[in-house]
VOPAGU-2260 file (C-alpha; in pm, 1 decimal, decimal comma):
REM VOPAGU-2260
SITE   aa  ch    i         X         Y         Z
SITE  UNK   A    0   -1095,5    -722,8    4154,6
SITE  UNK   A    1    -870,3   -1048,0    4137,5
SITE  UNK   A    2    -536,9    -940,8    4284,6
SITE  UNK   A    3    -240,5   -1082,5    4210,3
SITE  UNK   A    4     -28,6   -1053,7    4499,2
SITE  UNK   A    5      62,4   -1358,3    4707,8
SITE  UNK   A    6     353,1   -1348,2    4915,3
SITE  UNK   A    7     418,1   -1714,7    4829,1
SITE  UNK   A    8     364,9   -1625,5    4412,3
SITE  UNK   A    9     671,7   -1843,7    4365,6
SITE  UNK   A   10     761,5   -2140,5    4086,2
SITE  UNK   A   11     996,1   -2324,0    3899,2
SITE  UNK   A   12    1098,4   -2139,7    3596,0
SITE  UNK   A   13    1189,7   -2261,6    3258,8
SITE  UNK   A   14    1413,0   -2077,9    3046,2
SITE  UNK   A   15    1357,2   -2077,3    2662,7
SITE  UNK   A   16    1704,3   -2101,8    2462,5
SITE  UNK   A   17    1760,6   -2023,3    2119,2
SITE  UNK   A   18    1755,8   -2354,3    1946,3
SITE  UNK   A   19    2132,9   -2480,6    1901,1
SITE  UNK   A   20    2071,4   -2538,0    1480,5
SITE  UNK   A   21    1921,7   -2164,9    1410,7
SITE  UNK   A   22    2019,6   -1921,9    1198,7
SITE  UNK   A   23    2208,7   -1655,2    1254,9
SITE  UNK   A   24    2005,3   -1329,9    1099,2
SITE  UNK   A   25    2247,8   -1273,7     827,1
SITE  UNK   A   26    2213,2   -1635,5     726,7
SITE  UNK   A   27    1877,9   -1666,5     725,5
SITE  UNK   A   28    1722,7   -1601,1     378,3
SITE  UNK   A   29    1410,2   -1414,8     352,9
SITE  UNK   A   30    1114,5   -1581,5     197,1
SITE  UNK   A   31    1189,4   -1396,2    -153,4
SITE  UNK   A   32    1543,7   -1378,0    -223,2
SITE  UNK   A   33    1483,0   -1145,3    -484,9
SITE  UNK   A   34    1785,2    -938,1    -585,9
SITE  UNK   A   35    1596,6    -670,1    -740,2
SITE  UNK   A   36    1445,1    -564,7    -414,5
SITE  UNK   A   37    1783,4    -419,3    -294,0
SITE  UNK   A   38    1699,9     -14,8    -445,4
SITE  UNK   A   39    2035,1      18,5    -556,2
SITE  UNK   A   40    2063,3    -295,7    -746,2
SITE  UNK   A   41    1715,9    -257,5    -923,5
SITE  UNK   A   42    1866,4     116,7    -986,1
SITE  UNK   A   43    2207,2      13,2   -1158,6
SITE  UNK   A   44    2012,2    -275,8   -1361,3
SITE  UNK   A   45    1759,1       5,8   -1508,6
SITE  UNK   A   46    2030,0     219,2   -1628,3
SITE  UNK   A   47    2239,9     -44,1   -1758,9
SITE  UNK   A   48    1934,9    -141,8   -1957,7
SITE  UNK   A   49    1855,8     138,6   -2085,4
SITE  UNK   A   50    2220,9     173,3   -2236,2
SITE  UNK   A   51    2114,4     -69,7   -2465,7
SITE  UNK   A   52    1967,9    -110,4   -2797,9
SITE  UNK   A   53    1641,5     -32,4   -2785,1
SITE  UNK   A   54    1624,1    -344,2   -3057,7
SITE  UNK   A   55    1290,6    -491,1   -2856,9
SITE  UNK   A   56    1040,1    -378,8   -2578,2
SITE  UNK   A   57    1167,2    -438,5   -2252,4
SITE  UNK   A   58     984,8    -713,3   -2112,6
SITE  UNK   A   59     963,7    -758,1   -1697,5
SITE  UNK   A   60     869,0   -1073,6   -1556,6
SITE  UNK   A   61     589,8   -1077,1   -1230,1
SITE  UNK   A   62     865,8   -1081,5    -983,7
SITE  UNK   A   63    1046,6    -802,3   -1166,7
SITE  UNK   A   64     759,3    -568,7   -1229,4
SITE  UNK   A   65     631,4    -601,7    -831,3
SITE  UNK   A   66    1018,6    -495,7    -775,1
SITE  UNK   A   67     968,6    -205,5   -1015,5
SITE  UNK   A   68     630,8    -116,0    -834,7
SITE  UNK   A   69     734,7    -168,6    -509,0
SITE  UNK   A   70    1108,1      26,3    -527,4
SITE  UNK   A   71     855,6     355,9    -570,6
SITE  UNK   A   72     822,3     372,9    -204,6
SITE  UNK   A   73     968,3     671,7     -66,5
SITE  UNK   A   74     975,4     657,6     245,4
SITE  UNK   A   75     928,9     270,6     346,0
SITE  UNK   A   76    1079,6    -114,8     257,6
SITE  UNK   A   77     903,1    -394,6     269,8
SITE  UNK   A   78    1058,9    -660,3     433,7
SITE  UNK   A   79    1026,9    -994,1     341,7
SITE  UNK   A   80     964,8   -1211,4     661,5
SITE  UNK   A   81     992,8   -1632,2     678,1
SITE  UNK   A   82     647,2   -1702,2     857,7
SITE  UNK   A   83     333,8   -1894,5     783,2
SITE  UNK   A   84      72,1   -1640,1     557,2
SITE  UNK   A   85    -208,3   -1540,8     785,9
SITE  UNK   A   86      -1,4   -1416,4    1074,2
SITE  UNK   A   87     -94,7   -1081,4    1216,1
SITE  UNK   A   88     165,7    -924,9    1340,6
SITE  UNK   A   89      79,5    -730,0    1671,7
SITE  UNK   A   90     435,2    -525,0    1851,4
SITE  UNK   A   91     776,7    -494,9    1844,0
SITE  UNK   A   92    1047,7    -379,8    2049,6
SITE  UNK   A   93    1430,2    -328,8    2022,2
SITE  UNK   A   94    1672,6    -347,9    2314,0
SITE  UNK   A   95    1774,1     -43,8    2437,8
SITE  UNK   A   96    2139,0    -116,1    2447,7
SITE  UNK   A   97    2161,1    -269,4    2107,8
SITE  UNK   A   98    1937,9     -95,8    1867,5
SITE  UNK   A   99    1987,0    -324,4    1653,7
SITE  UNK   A  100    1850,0    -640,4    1841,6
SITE  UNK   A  101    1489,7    -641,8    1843,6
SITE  UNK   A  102    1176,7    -878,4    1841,2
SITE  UNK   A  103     879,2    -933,8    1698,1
SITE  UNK   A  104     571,9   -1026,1    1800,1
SITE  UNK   A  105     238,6   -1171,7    1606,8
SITE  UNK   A  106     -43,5   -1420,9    1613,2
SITE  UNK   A  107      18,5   -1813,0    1561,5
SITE  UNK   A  108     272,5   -1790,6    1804,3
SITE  UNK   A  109     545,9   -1591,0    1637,1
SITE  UNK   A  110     843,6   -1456,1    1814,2
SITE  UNK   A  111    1070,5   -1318,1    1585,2
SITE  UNK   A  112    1437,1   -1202,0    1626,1
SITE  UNK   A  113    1640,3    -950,9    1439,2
SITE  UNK   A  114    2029,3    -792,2    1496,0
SITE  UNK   A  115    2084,5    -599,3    1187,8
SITE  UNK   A  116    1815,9    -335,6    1252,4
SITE  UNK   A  117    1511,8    -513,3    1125,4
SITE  UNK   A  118    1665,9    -602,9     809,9
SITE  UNK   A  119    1633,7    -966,5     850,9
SITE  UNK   A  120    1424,9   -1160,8    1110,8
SITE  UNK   A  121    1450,0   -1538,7    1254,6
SITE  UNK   A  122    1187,6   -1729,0    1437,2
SITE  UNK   A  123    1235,4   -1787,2    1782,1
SITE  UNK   A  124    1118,8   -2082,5    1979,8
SITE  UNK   A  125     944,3   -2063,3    2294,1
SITE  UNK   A  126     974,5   -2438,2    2457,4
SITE  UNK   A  127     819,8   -2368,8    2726,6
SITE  UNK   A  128     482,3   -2253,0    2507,3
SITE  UNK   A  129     504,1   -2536,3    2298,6
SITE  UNK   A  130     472,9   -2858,8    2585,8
SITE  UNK   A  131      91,5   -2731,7    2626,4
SITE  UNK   A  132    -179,5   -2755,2    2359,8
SITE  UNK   A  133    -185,3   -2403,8    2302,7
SITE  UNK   A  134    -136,8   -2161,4    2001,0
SITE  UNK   A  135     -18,7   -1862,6    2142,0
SITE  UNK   A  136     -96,1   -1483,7    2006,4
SITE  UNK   A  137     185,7   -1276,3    2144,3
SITE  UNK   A  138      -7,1    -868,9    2218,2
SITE  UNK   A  139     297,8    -686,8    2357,6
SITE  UNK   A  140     687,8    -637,4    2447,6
SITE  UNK   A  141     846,6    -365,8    2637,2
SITE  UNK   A  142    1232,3    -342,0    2696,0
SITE  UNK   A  143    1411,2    -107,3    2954,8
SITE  UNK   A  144    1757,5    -182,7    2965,8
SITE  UNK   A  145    1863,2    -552,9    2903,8
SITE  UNK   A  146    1548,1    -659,6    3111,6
SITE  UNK   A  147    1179,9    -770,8    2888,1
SITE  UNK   A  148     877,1    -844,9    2871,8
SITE  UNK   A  149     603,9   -1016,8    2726,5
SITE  UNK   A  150     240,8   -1128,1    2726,1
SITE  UNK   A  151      -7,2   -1309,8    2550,7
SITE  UNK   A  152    -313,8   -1516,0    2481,6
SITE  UNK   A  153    -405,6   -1719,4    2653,9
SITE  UNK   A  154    -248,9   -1587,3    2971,5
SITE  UNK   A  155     146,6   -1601,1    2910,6
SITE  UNK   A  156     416,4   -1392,9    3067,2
SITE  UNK   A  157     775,0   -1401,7    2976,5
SITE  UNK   A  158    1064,3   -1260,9    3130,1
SITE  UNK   A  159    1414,8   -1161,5    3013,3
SITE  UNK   A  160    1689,3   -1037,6    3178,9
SITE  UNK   A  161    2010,6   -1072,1    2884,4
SITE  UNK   A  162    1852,9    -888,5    2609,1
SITE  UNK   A  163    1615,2   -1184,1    2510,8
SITE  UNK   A  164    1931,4   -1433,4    2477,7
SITE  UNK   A  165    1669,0   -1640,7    2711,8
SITE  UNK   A  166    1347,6   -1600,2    2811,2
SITE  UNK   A  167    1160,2   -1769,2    3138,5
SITE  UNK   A  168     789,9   -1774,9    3178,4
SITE  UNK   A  169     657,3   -1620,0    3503,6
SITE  UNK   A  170     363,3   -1774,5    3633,5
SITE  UNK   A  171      45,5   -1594,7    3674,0
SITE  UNK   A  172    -270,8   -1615,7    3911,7
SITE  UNK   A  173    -572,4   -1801,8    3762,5
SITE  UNK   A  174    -824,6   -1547,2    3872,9
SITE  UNK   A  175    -616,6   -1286,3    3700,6
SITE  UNK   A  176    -956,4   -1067,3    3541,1
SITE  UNK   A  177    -927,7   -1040,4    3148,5
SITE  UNK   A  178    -658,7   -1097,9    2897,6
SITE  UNK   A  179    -363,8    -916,0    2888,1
SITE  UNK   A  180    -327,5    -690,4    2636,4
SITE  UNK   A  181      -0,5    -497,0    2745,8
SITE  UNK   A  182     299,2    -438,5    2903,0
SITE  UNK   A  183     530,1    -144,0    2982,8
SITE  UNK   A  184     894,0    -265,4    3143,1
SITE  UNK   A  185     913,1      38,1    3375,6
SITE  UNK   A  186    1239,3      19,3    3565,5
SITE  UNK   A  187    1498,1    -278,1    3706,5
SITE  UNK   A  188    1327,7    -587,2    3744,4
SITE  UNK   A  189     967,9    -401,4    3729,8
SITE  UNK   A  190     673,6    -359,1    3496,9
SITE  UNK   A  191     342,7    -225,4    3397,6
SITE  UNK   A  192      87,7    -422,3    3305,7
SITE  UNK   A  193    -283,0    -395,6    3150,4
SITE  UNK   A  194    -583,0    -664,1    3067,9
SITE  UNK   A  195    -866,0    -591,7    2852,6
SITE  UNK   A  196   -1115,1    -564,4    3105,8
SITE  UNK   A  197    -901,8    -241,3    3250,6
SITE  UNK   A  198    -725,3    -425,7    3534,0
SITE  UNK   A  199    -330,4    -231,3    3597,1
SITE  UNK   A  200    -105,8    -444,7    3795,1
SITE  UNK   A  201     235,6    -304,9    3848,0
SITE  UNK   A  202     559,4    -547,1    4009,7
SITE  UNK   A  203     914,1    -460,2    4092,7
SITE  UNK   A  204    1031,6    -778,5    4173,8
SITE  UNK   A  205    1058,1    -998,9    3816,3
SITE  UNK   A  206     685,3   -1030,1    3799,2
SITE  UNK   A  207     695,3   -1266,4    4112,9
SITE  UNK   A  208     410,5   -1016,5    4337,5
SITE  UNK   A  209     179,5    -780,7    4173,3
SITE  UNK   A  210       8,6    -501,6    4314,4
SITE  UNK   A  211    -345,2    -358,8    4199,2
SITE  UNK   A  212    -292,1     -32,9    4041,8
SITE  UNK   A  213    -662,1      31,2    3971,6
SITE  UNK   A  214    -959,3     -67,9    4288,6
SITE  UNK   A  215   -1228,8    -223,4    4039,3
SITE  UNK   A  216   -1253,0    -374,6    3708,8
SITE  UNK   A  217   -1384,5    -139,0    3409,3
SITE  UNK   A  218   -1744,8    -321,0    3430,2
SITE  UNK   A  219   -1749,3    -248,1    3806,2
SITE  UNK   A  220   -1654,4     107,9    3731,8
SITE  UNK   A  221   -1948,9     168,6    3448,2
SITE  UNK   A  222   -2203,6     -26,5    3677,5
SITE  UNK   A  223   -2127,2     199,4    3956,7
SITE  UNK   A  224   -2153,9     531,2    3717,2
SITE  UNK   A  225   -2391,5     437,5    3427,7
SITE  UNK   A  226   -2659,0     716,9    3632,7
SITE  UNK   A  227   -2347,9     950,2    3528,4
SITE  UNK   A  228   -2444,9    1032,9    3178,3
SITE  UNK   A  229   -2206,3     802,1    3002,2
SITE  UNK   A  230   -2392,4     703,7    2612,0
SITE  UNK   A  231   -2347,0     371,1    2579,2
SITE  UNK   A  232   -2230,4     218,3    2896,4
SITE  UNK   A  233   -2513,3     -11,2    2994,6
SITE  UNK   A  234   -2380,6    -171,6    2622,4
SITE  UNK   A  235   -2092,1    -245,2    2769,6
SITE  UNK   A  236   -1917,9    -558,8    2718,4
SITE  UNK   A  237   -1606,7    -517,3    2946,8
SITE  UNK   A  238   -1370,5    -532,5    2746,3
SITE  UNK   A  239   -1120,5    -271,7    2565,6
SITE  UNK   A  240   -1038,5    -255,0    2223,1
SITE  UNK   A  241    -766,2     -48,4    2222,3
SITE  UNK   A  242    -541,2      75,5    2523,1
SITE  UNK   A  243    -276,5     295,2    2474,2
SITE  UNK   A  244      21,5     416,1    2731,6
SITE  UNK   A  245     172,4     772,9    2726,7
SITE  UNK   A  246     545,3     848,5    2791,0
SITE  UNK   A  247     408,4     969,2    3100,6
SITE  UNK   A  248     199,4     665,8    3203,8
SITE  UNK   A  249    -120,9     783,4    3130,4
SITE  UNK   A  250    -348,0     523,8    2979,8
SITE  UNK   A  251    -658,8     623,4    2711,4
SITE  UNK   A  252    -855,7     285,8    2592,7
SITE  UNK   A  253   -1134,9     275,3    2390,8
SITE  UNK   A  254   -1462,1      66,5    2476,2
SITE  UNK   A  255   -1530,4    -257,2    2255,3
SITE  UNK   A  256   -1847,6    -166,3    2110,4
SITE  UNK   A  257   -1637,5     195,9    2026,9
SITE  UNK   A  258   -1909,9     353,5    2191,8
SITE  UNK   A  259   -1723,6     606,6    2435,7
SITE  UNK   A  260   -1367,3     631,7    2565,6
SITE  UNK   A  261   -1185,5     565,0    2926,9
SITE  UNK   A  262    -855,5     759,9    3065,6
SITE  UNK   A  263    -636,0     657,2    3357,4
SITE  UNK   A  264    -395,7     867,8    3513,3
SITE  UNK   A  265    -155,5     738,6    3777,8
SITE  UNK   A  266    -282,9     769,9    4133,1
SITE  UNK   A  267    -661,1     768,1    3990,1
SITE  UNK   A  268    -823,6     460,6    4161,8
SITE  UNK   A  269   -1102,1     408,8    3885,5
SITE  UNK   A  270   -1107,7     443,3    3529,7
SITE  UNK   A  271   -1274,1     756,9    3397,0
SITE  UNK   A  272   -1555,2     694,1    3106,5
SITE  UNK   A  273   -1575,7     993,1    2855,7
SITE  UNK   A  274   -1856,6    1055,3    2584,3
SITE  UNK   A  275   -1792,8    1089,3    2243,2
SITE  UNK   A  276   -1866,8    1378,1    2098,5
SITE  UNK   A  277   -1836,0    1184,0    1735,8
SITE  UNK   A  278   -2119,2    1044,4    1563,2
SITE  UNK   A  279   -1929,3     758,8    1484,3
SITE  UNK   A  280   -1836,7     483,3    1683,8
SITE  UNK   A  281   -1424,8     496,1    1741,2
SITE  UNK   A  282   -1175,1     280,7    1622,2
SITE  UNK   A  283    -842,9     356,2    1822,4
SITE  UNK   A  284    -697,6     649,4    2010,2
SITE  UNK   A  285    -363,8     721,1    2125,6
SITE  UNK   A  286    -137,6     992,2    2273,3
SITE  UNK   A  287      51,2    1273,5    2020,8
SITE  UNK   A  288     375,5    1385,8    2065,0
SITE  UNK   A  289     298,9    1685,7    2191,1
SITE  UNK   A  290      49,0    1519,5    2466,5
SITE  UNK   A  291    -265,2    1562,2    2322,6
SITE  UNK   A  292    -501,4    1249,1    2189,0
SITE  UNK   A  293    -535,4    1175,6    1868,9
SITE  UNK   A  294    -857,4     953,6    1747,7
SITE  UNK   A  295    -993,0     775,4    1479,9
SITE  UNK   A  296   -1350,5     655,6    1385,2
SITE  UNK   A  297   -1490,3     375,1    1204,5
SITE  UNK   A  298   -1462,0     429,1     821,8
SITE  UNK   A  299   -1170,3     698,0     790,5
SITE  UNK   A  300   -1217,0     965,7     986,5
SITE  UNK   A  301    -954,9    1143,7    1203,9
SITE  UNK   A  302   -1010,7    1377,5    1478,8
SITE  UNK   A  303    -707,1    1526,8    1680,0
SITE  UNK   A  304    -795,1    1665,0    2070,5
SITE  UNK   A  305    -791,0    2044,3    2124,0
SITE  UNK   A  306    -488,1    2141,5    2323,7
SITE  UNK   A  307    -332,7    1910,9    2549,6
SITE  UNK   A  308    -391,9    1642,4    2810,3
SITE  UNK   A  309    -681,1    1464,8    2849,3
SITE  UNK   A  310    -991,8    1628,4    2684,0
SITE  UNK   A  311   -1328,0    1539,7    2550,4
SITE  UNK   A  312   -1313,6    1851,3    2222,7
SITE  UNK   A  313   -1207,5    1707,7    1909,2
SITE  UNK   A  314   -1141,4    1916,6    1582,1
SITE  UNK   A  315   -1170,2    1667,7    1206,1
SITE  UNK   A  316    -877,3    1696,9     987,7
SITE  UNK   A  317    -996,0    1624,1     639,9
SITE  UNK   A  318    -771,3    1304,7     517,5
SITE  UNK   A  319    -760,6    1124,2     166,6
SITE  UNK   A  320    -823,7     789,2     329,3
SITE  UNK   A  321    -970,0     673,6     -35,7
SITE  UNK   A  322   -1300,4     518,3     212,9
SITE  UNK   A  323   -1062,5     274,8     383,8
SITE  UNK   A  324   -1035,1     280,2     745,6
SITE  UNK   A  325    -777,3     395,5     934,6
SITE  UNK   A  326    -670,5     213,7    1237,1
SITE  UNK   A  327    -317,1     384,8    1420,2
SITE  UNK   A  328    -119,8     644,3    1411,9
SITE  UNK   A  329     242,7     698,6    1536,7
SITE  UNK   A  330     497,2    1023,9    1612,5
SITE  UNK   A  331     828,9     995,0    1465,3
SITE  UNK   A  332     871,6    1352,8    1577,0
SITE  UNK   A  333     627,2    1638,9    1745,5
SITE  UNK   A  334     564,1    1743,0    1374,7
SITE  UNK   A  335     605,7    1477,9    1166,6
SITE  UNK   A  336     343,8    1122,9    1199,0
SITE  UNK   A  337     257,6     817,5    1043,2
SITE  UNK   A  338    -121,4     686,2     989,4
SITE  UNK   A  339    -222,4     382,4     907,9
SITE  UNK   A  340    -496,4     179,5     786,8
SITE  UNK   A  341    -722,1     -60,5     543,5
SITE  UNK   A  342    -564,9    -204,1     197,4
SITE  UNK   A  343    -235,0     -80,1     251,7
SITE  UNK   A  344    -326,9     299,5     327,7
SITE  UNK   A  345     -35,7     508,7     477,3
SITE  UNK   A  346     -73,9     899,9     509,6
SITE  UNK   A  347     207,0    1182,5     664,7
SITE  UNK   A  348     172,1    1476,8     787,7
SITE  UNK   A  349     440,0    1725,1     899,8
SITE  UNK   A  350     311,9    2004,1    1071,7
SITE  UNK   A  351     169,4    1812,0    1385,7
SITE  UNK   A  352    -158,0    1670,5    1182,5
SITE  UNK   A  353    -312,7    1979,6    1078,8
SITE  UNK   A  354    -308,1    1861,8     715,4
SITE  UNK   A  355    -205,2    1507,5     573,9
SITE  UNK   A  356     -90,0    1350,4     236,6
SITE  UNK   A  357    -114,0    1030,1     104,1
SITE  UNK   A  358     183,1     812,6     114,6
SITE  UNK   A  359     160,8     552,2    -224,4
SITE  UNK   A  360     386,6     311,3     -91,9
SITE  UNK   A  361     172,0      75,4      53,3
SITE  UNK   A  362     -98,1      77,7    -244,9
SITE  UNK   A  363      32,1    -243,5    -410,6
SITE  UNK   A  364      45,3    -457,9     -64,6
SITE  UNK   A  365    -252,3    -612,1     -28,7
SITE  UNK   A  366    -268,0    -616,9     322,8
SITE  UNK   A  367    -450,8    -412,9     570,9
SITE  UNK   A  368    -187,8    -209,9     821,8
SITE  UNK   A  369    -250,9    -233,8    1217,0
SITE  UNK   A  370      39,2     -61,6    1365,0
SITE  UNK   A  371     277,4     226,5    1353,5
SITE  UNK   A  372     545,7     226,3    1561,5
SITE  UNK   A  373     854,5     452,0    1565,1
SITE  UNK   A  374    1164,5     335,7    1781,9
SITE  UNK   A  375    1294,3     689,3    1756,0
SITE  UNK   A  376    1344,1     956,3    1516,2
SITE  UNK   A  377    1540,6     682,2    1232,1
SITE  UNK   A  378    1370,1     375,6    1332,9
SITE  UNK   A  379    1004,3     313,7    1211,3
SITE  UNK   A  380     819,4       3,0    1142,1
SITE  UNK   A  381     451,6     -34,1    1037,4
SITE  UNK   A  382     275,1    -386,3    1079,6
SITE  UNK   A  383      -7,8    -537,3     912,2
SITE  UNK   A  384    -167,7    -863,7     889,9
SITE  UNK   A  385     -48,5   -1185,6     645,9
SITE  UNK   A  386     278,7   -1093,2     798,0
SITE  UNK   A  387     368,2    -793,3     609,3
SITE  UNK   A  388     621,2    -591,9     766,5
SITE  UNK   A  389     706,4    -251,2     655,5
SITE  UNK   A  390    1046,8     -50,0     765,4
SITE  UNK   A  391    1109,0     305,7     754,3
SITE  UNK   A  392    1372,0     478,4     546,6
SITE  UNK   A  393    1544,3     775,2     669,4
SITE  UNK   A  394    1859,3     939,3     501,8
SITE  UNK   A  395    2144,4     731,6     617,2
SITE  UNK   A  396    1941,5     407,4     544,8
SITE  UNK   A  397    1850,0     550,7     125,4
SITE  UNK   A  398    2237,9     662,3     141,6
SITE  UNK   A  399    2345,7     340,7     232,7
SITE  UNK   A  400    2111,0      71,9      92,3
């Protein structure tokens, strides 16, 4: 495997500064400036409306009645973001010392910036992206303090150490194997980070050296075992499709072709390839709250792991996923998750994911919903593709809205 280290791994940096004419977030306007969409507004106007007359039917133009249909959600907001249509968006982070500053990643090269909670959003611009012929899909960001992260396609790295006031691009070796596809900040001035084709390079000096968490590549791994027993792995196309991190660094990725599943624990020098025991191919997995794995198969299905820790026994739990596919899932709490999934699906559960109920407040987005992620127990966001961007509702935000 490529390593990264190189006790010369120095360059010129360029920082990227918010441009001088932006925005603020409270002054930028969201791409429908619809007053209705504030709950408590569309609330008052109903009742004064129906203190009137009743001297006609009441009639509710387009915008009005998607306000009407879309004030039913219970639990989420949509919010309204000022980007090109066709954007996926992929992560997002907030900084730990300002939970209100956050950023948000996505595909076209979108950075986007918010410091009212998520409420409102601004593009940020990324100079230093934007001298090269490149269009820029932005896969993950990781905060730990006021320090960043984050990386991209084709091979990007950016570094912040004020909270994302700027951002500097850290340069990276050309034999570096695969794309990268994450990044975990980990502790001052060090990181985490993963490519697609399974490669773990860790740094504790701004990105500068990396060191080669893993011995081999993924395909080196499979190539060395296939005689092993793994289905599937002379299929292999070394790449990932999904890799997921656990609060305790433990890694689970799923195989391209969804075809069987890898784990990494730290201090393991190879990846370790698991059979399914689904008939299915798999779409995603990912760690629960309570450390177990939860997984997902092509075409709805939902398995969760038996016990705890890595494990190859998987128990169904019978979801109403109305035939759509469901493609994440994330913990707000041990009991209560979030899964998402195809034309706007969104299901709960509260008793850890032994039973699940649909949510209906996605069903009149017409977008399908890649991502779940809870920034703790009051801050939730889901993300989807043409840009929509859902946010999560808990008491004091209903109370106050």
């Amino acid at each position: 495997m490529a390593s990264l280290t190189s006790p010369t791994f120095t360059t010129n940096t360029r920082c990227l500064q918010r441009p001088q004419n932006s925005h603020s977030p409270s002054q930028q306007p969201r791409l429908s400036q619809r007053p209705e969409l504030n709950r408590r507004h569309f609330i008052s106007q109903t009742a004064s409306l129906s203190s009137l007359p009743l001297l006609s039917p009441l009639i509710l133009n387009p915008q009005q009645a998607n306000a009407a249909a879309e004030d039913s959600l219970s639990e989420w907001e949509r919010v309204y973001l000022p980007i090109d249509p066709g954007v996926v968006l992929l992560d997002i982070a907030f900084v730990p010392d300002d939970t209100n500053h956050g950023f948000l990643l996505g595909t076209r090269q979108t950075i986007m910036e918010t410091k009212d909670g998520g409420n409102t959003w601004v593009q940020r611009s990324i100079p230093s992206a934007e001298d090269e012929d490149f269009n820029y899909r932005f896969n993950s960001i990781s905060f730990k303090g006021k320090e960043g992260w984050i990386v991209g396609k084709p091979a990007i790295l950016l570094y912040t150490a004020d909270s994302g006031e700027t951002w500097e691009r850290i340069p990276l070796s050309a034999q570096l194997p695969g794309d990268m596809v994450y990044i975990k900040a980990t502790g001052e001035k060090s990181a985490e980070m993963v490519t697609d084709e399974g490669a773990i390079y860790v740094t504790s000096n701004r990105g500068y050296n990396w060191r080669a968490a893993v011995q081999e590549s993924v395909s080196a791994t499979l190539n060395r075992t296939v005689s092993s027993g793994i289905s599937g792995a002379s299929y292999y196309t070394g790449t990932f499709n999904t890799v997921n991190r656990s609060p305790n660094g433990n890694y689970v990725a799923v195989s391209s072709r969804g075809n069987f599943y890898l784990t990494w624990e730290p201090g393991q020098a190879f990846w370790q390839p698991h059979n399914r025991a689904i008939a299915r191919r798999i779409q995603n997995m990912g760690w629960r709250a309570d450390g177990g794995l939860w997984l997902l198969v092509r075409g709805g299905g939902l398995y969760l792991s038996k016990g705890t820790g890595i494990s190859e026994e998987f128990e169904e739990i019978p979801v109403q996923s109305r035939g759509f596919g469901i493609l994440d899932v994330g913990y707000r709490s041990k009991e209560e998750a979030w899964a998402a999934g195809g034309s706007g699906i969104l299901l709960r559960t509260t008793n850890g994911g032994k039973t699940w109920t649909r949510d209906k407040a996605a069903d009149n987005i017409a977008a399908n919903l890649y991502s779940v992620k809870f920034i703790d127990d009051k801050k939730g966001f889901v993300l989807g593709n043409d840009g929509v961007l859902l946010r999560f509702l808990n008491d004091a935000a209903i109370l106050y809205a």
